[in-house]
C-alpha positions as CSV (number, residue, x, y, z in Angstrom):
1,X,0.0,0.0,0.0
2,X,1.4,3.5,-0.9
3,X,1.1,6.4,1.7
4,X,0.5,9.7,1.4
5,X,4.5,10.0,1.2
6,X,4.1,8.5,-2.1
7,X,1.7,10.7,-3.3
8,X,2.8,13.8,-5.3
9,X,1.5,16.3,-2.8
10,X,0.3,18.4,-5.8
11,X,-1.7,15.4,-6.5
12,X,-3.0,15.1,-3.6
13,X,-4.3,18.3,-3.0
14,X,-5.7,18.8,-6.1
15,X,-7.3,16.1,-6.1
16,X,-9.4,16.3,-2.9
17,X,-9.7,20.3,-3.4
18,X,-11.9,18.9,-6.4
19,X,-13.9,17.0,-3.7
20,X,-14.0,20.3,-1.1
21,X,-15.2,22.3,-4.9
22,X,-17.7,20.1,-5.6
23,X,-19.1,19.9,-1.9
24,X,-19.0,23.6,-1.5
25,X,-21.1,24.0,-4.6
26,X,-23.2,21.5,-3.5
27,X,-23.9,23.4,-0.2
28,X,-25.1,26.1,-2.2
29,X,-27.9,24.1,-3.6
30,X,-28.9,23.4,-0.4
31,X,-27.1,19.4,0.0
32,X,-25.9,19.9,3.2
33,X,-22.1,17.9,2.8
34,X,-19.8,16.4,4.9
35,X,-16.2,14.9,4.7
36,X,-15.2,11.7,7.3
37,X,-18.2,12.4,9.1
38,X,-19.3,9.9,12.1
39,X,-17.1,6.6,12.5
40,X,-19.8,4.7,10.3
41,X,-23.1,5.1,8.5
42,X,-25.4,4.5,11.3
43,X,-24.1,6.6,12.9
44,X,-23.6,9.1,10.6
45,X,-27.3,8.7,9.6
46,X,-28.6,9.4,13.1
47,X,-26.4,12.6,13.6
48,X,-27.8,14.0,10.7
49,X,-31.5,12.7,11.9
50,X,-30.7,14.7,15.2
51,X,-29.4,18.0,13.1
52,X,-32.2,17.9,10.3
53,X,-35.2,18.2,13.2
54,X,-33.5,21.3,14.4
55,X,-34.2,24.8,13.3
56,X,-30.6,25.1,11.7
57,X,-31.3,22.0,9.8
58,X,-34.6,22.6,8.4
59,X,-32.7,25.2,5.3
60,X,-31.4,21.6,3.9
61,X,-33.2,19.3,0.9
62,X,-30.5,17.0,1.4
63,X,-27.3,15.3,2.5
64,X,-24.1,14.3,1.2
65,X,-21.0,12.5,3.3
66,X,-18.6,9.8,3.9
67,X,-17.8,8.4,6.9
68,X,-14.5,7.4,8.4
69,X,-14.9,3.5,7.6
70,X,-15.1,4.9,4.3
71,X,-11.9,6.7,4.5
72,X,-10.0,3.7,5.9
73,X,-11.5,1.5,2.6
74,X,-10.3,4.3,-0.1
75,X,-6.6,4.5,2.1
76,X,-6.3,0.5,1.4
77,X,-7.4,0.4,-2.6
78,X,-11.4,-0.5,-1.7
79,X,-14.4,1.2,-3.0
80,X,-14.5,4.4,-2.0
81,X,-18.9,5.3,-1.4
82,X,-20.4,8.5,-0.6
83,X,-23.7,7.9,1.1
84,X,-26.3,11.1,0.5
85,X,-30.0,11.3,0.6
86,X,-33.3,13.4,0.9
87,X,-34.3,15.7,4.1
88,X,-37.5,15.0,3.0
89,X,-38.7,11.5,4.3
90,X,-41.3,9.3,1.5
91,X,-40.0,11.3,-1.2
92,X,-38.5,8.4,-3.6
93,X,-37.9,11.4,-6.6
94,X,-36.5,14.1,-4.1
95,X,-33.3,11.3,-2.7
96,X,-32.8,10.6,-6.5
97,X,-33.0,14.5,-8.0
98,X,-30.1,14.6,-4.5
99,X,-27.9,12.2,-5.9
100,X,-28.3,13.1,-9.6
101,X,-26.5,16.6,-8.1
102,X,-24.0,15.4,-6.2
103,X,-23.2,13.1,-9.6
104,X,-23.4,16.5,-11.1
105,X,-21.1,18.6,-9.0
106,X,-18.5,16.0,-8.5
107,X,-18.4,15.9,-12.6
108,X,-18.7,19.3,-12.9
109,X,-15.1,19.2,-11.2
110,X,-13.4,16.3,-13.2
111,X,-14.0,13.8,-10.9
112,X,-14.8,10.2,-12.2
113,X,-18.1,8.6,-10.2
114,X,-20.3,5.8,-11.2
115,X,-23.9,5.7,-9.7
116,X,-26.8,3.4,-11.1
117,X,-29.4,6.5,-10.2
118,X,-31.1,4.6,-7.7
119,X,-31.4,6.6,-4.2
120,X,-30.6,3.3,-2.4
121,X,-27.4,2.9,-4.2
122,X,-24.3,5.0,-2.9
123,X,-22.0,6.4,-5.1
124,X,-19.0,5.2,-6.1
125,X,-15.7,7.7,-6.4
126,X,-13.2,6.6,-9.0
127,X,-10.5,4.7,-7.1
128,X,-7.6,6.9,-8.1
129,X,-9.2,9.7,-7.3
130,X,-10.4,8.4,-3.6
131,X,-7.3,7.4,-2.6
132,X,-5.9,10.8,-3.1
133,X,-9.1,12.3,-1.2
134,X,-8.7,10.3,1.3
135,X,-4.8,11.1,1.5
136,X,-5.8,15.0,1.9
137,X,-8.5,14.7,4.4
138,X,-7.9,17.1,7.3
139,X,-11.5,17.5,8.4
């Protein structure tokens, strides 16, 4: 496995600024993002549960994250997911219409994702491109 000493810090940075671009964007449609959030997707998922039924969390229409098990899986050559969804509970179109965007934004900044469309299915970050991500990750 290569470290982050391996990596051509240019690399690295440019590749997860793409990431931080793309999130940022993302925030200003309203998809509320995070980067290593919670140790794992439950408990990621009932964070954001606890932060969308407050005032503050009420201006999102959805979510956007990966967790720290995911960070750990993109650092040792694995599928690297981000997990996203609706703040909108029932609404099958609103969780897909949130991950068509975040397909969007991530494209938008040249980076390479595959998704089937479906709002159960997380989205998959181009290998390459997560391990650097995951390399630069100082959140």
């Amino acid at each position: 496995m290569r470290t982050r000493a391996h990596y051509n810090q240019e690399e690295v940075d440019d590749r997860h600024l793409r990431v931080k671009k793309a999130f940022a964007a993302l925030r200003k449609q309203g998809i509320y993002t995070r980067q290593n959030f919670w140790c794992c997707q439950t408990c990621a998922g009932a964070a954001l549960g606890q932060y969308f039924g407050t005032p503050k969390g009420l201006k999102w229409r959805g979510y956007a994250y990966w967790h720290q098990q995911d960070n750990v899986h993109a650092r040792t050559g694995e599928a690297f997911y981000l997990a996203f969804g609706t703040t909108k509970d029932g609404d099958e179109e609103a969780g897909s219409k949130v991950g068509a965007d975040v397909v969007a934004a991530l494209r938008a900044e040249g980076v390479s994702v595959s998704w089937d469309g479906s709002k159960h299915t997380r989205i998959c970050i181009d290998e390459a491109v997560a391990r650097y991500v995951a390399q630069g990750v100082a959140i």
